[in-house]
KEVEXDO-328972 format. One record per residue (C-alpha): residue in three letters; x, y, z. Coordinates in pm, whole numbers, padded with zeros to 5 digits, always signed. Layout:
BEGIN
ALAXYZ
...
//
This chain:
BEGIN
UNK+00000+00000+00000
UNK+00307+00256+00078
UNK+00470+00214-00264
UNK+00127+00265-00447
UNK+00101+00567-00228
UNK+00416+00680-00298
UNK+00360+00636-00692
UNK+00021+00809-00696
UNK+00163+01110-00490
UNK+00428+01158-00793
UNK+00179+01135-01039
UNK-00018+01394-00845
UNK+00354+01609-00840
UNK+00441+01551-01207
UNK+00087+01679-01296
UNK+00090+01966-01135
UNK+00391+02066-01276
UNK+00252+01991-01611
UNK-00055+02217-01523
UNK+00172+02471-01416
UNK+00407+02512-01723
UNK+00084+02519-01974
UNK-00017+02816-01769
UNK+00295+03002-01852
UNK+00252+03222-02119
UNK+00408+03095-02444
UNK+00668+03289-02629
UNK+00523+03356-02983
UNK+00774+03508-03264
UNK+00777+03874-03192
UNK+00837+03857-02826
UNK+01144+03637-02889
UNK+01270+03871-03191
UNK+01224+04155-02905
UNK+01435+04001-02649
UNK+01659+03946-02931
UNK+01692+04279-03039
UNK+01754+04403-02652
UNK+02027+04185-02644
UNK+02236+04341-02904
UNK+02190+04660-02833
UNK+02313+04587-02458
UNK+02594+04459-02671
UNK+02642+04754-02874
UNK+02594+04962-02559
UNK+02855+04721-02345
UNK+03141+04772-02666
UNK+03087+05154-02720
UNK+03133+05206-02307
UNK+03460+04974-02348
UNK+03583+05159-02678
UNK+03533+05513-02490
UNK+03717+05388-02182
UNK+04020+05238-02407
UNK+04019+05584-02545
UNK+04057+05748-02235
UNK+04333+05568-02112
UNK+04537+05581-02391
UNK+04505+05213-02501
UNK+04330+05286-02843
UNK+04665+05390-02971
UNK+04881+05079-02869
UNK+04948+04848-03127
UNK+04749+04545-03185
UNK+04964+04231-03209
UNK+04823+03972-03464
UNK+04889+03647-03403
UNK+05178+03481-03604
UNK+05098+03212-03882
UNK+05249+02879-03843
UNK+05449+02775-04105
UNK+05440+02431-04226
UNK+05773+02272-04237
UNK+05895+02134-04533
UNK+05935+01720-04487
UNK+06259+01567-04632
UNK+05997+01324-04823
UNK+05775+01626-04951
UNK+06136+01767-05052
UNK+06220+01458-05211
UNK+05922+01444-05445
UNK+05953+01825-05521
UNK+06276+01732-05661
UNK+06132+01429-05848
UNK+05884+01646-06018
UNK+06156+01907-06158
UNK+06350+01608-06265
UNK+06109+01475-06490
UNK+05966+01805-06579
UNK+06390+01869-06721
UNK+06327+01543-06920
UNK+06557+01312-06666
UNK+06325+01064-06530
UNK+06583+00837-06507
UNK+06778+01049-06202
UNK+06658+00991-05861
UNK+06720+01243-05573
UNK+06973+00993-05395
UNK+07182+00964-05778
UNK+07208+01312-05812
UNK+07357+01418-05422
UNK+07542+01141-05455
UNK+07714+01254-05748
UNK+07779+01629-05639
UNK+07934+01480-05330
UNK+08147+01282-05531
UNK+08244+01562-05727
UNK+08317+01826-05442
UNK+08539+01551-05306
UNK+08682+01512-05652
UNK+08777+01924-05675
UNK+08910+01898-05322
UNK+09149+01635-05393
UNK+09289+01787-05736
UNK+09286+02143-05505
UNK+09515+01985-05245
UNK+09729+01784-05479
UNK+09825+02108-05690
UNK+09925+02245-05361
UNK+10133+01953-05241
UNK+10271+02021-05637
UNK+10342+02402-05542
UNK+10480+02309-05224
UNK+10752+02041-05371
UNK+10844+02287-05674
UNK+10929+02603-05453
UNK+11066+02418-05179
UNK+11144+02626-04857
UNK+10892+02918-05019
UNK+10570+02739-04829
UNK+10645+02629-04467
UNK+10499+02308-04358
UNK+10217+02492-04155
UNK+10081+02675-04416
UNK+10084+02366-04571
UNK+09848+02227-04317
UNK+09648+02496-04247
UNK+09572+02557-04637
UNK+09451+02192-04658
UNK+09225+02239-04376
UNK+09102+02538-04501
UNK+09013+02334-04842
UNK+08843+02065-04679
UNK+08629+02272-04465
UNK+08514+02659-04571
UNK+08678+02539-04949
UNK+08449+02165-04935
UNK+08103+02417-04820
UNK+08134+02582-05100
UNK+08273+02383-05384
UNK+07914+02190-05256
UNK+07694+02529-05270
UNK+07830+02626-05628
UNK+07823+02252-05768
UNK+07449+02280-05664
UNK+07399+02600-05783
UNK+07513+02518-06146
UNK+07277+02201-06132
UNK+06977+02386-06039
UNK+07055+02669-06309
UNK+07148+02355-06604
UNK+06835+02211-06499
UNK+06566+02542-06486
UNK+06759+02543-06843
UNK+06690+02288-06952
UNK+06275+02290-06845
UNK+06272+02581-07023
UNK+06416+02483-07323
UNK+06122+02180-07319
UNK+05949+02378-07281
UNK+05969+02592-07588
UNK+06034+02283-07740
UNK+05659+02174-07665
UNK+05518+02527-07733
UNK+05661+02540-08059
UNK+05490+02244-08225
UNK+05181+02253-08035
UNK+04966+02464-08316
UNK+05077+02179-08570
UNK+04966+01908-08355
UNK+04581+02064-08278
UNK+04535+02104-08629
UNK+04649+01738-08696
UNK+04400+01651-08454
UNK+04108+01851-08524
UNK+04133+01668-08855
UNK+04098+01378-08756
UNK+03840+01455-08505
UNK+03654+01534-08821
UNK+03715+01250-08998
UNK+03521+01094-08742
UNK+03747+00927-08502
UNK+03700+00986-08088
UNK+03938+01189-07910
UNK+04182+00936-07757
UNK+04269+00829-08140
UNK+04293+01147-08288
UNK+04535+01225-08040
UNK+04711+00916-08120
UNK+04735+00922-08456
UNK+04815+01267-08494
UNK+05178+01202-08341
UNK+05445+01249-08625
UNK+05841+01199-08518
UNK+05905+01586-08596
UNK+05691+01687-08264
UNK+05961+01531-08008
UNK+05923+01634-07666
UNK+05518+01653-07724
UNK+05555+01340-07942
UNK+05680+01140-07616
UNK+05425+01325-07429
UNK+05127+01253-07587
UNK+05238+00869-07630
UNK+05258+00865-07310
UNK+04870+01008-07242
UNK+04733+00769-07501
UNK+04861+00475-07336
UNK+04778+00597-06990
UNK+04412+00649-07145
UNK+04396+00303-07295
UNK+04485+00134-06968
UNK+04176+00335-06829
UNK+04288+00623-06651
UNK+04061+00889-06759
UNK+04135+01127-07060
UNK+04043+01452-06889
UNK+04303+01350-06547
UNK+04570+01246-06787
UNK+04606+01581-07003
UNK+04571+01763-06680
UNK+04894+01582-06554
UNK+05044+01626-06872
UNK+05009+02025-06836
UNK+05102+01990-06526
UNK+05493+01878-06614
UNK+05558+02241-06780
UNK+05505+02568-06663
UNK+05377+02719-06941
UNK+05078+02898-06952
UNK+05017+02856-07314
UNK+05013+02514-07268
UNK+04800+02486-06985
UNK+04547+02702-07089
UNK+04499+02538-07445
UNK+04443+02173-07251
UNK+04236+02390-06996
UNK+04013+02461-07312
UNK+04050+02135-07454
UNK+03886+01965-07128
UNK+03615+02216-07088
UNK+03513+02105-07421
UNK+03524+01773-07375
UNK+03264+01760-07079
UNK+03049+02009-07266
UNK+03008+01775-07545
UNK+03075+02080-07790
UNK+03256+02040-08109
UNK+03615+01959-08061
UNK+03744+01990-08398
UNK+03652+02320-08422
UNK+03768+02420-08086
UNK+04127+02276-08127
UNK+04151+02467-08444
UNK+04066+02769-08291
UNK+04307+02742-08071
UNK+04555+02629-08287
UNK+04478+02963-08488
UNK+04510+03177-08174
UNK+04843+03065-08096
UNK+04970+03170-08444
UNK+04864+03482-08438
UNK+05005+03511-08149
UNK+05379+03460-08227
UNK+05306+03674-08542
UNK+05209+03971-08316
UNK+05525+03923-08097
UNK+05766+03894-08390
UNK+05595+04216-08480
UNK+05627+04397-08157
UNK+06023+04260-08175
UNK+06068+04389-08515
UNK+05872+04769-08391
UNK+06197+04790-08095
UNK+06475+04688-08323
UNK+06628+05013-08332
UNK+06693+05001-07990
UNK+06857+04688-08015
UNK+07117+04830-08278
UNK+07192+05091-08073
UNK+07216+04928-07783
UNK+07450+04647-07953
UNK+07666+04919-08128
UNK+07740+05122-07795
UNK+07845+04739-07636
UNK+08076+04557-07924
UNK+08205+04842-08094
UNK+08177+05183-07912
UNK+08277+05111-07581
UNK+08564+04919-07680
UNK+08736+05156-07885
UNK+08704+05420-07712
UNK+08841+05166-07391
UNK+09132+05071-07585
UNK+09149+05471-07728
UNK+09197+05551-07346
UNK+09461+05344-07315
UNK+09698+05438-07569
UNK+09665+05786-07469
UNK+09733+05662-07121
UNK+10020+05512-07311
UNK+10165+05823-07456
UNK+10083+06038-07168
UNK+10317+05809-06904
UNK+10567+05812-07232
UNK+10575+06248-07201
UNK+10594+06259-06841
UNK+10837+05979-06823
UNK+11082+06183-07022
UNK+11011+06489-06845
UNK+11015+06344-06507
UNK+11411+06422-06436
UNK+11334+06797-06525
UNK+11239+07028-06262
UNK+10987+07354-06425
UNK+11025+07650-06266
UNK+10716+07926-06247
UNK+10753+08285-06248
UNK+10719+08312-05884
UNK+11004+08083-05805
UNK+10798+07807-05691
UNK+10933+07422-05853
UNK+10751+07140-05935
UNK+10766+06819-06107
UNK+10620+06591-06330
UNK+10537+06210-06286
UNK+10335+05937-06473
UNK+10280+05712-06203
UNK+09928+05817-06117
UNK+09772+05541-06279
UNK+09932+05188-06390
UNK+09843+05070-06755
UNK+09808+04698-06585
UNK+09497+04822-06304
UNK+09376+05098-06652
UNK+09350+04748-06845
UNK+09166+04564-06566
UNK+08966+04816-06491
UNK+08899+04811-06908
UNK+08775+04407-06920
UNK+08583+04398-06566
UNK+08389+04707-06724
UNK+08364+04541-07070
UNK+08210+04237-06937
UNK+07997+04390-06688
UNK+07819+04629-06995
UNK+07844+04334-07228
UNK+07591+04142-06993
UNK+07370+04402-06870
UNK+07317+04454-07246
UNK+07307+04093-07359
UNK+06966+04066-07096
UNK+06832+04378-07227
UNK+06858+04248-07619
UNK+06728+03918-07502
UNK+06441+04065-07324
UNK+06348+04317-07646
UNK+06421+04026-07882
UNK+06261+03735-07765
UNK+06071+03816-07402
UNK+06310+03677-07162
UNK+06623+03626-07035
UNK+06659+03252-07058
UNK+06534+03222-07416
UNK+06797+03427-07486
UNK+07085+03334-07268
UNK+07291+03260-07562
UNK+07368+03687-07610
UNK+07593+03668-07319
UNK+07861+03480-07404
UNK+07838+03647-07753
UNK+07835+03955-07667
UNK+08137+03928-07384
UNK+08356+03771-07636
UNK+08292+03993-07896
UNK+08328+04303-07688
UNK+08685+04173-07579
UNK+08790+04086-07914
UNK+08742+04457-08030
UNK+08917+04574-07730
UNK+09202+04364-07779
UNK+09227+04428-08158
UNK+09134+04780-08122
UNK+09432+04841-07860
UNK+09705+04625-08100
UNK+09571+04891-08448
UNK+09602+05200-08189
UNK+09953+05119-08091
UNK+10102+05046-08424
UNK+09939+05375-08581
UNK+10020+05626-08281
UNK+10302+05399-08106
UNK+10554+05684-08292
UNK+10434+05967-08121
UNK+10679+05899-07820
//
């Protein structure tokens, strides 16, 4: 009897309580946008009353420290695969990461060796000129500050042979790619599907894009998908006229639009392309002449000018360098030509040759064919050339005014 009393007296308490929240007034949608609304404007009122305190205290005008970004470290294997990519995209798949250090090491320890032999060699020829602890020292010096660096530049003229070398595939690819939409936007016509026309528009005198596009067809007849595998194939170059023609190429293709017509398009807007920078290079070529005129022949006459006069100058002072001129006054003086040695004139001469001789050659390459690296081949032209002038110029110079003195 107790526990059914005790159950019936919480049924009376739980309906009570259920009596008593249905008389509480329900909230309907405007009073709970209106309590809504009075909270943000405490808000507002609570940030205002903060912002006018800051103020008067000064602390408005402190500066606000942002919180530093993290930087995600580089992994060795993320490293690793960077280096991977820019292999293959340099056309030497075959090199791995671990072949290539290997081989740098090999030769920095290769240069040290022949570095510390030839002075062992110096050391036994002039013997008594080097003492044995210069000797010592000297090695050390080569296989520690000498090794660090040997490394740094060896690694340095990889990276530069390589980012050479992309580019040059690069142009490589660019430069048959019209002929190769055409060839395939023919036979897209003809009637074949996409994956074949590709195929069969390969010819041997496309090379680089040749291998390339071998290489998607096969992928694609495995059954990786067409659109993935000219993506990665864009992907190997950085060149935006490549990756924006198979950018249009792959919209097409899941639009179901007309291929043939689009690749021809394309194909067409690249041309007219390349005609409309050979005519902007043609519209600057006066600069270029004058640029190349002042660097091979201008500067190094006048160079080699400056020197012979040098020349006859310490010749006339030489001779009147025992003679002491007197002035009206009384006062004595006399003359000397050892202000400036023809050896640090003729230095000075070739470092400032071949400092103007490259500044130009980047300047010609940029007007002539857009950058630098397409026409990296000015430098060495032009810094030989320069120096052969000079050198001839100063040898005609001296046998026509040699007399003088």
């Amino acid at each position: 009897m107790r526990e059914i009393d005790k159950k019936f007296s919480e049924f009376r308490k739980k309906k009570q309580e259920n009596e008593e929240k249905e008389k509480e007034p329900k909230h309907n949608f405007l009073s709970h946008w209106k309590s809504k609304r009075k909270i943000k404007t405490l808000e507002t009122k609570v940030e205002k009353a903060k912002k006018q305190e800051e103020k008067r205290l000064g602390l408005d005008k402190a500066p606000k420290v942002k919180p530093k970004k993290k930087k995600q470290k580089i992994t060795p294997a993320e490293r690793r695969r960077r280096f991977k990519a820019y292999l293959e995209m340099a056309g030497w798949s075959e090199l791995t990461p671990a072949k290539v250090s290997k081989g740098i090491f090999h030769a920095t320890i290769g240069i040290s060796v022949l570095l510390t032999l030839y002075l062992i060699y110096e050391a036994v020829q002039n013997r008594g000129a080097y003492p044995v602890s210069y000797i010592f020292t000297m090695t050390g010096v080569i296989w520690t500050i000498g090794f660090v660096l040997i490394l740094l530049l060896l690694w340095m003229m990889f990276y530069l042979v390589m980012d050479l070398k992309m580019f040059r595939r690069k142009l490589a690819v660019e430069a048959v790619l019209p002929d190769f939409l055409q060839l395939t936007s023919a036979n897209i016509r003809a009637g074949m599907p996409i994956d074949q026309a590709l195929w069969y528009a390969i010819r041997p005198r496309f090379g680089i894009l040749a291998k390339e596009i071998e290489t998607v067809a096969k992928e694609t007849f495995s059954g990786k998908e067409l659109n993935a595998a000219l993506q990665e194939f864009a992907s190997k170059y950085d060149s935006t006229l490549l990756k924006r023609s198979i950018s249009l190429l792959v919209e097409g293709i899941d639009a179901g639009g007309e291929i043939g017509d689009l690749l021809n398009k394309i194909a067409l807007n690249i041309q007219e392309t390349r005609i409309m920078k050979k005519q902007m290079a043609a519209s600057v070529t006066t600069y270029v002449i004058f640029i190349s005129f002042a660097t091979l022949l201008a500067a190094p006459v006048l160079f080699a000018l400056s020197y012979q006069l040098l020349v006859i100058i310490k010749g006339i002072t030489g001779k009147l360098a025992s003679t002491n001129l007197s002035s009206a006054g009384g006062l004595s003086f006399s003359i000397s030509g050892d202000a400036v040695a023809l050896s640090d004139f003729k230095v000075f001469a070739i470092s400032t040759l071949i400092m103007t001789s490259f500044f130009s050659a980047v300047i010609v390459a940029t007007i002539r064919k857009g950058s630098v690296k397409e026409g990296i081949t000015f430098i060495p032209v032009f810094i030989v050339v320069a120096l052969l002038v000079f050198f001839m110029a100063m040898s005609v110079l001296s046998s026509a005014l040699g007399g003088i003195v």
